[in-house]
N, C-alpha and C positions, 0 to 999 in steps of 0.2 A: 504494500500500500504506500503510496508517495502522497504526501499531506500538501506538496505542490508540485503539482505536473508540470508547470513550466520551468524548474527549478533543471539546472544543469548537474550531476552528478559528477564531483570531482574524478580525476585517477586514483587517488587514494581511496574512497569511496567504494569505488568499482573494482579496485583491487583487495580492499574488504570484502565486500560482496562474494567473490569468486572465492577467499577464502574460506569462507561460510559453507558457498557451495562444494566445497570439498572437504569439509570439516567429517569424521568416521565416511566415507563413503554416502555423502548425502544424507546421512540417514540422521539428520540430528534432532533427536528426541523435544515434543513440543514442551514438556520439564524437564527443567535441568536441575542439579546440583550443584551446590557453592562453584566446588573442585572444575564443574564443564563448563559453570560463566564466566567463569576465570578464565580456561582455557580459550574460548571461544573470544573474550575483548584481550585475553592478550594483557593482562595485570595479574596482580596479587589475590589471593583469596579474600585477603582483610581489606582490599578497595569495594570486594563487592558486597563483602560486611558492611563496611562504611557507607554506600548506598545502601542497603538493609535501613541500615540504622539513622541514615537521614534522611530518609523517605524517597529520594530519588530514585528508589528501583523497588518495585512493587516484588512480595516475596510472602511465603505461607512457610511457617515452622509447625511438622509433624514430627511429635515428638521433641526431638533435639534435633532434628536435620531442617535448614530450609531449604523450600524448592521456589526457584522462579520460570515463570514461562517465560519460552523464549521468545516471545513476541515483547514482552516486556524488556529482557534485556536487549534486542534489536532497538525498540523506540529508544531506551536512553545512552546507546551506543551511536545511533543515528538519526536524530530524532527527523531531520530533515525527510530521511528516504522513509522512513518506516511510520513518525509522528504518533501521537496521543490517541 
């Protein structure tokens, strides 16, 4: 989903993107784990804490594990391409 179609798509952007789409063999799970949203933006575990914990990244703890859709961490990875 693009929040603005007229909006041009950096290289780095589209070179994200292509990451993504080869992230396990396309197959990247619509929840993720701390440990794959990390993997996936490419930071620390505890950055993605840190959005946990200041609300920037929407997130459900079962148990002691949290999980975020990955639709979520795409909006606040990209919010241009992917948006609210």
């Amino acid at each position: 989903m693009i929040s603005d179609p007229g909006r041009v798509i950096t290289a780095e952007e589209t070179q994200f993107l292509n990451e993504i789409d080869a992230y396990p063999s396309k197959d990247l799970p619509q929840i993720l784990t701390v440990k794959q949203a990390a993997e996936i933006a490419q930071c620390h575990e505890n950055t993605i804490y840190n959005r946990i914990r200041d609300g920037s990244l929407k997130a459900k703890k079962f148990g002691q594990n949290w999980r975020i859709r990955r639709s979520d961490l795409l909006a606040l990875i990209l919010p241009d391409v992917y948006g609210n």
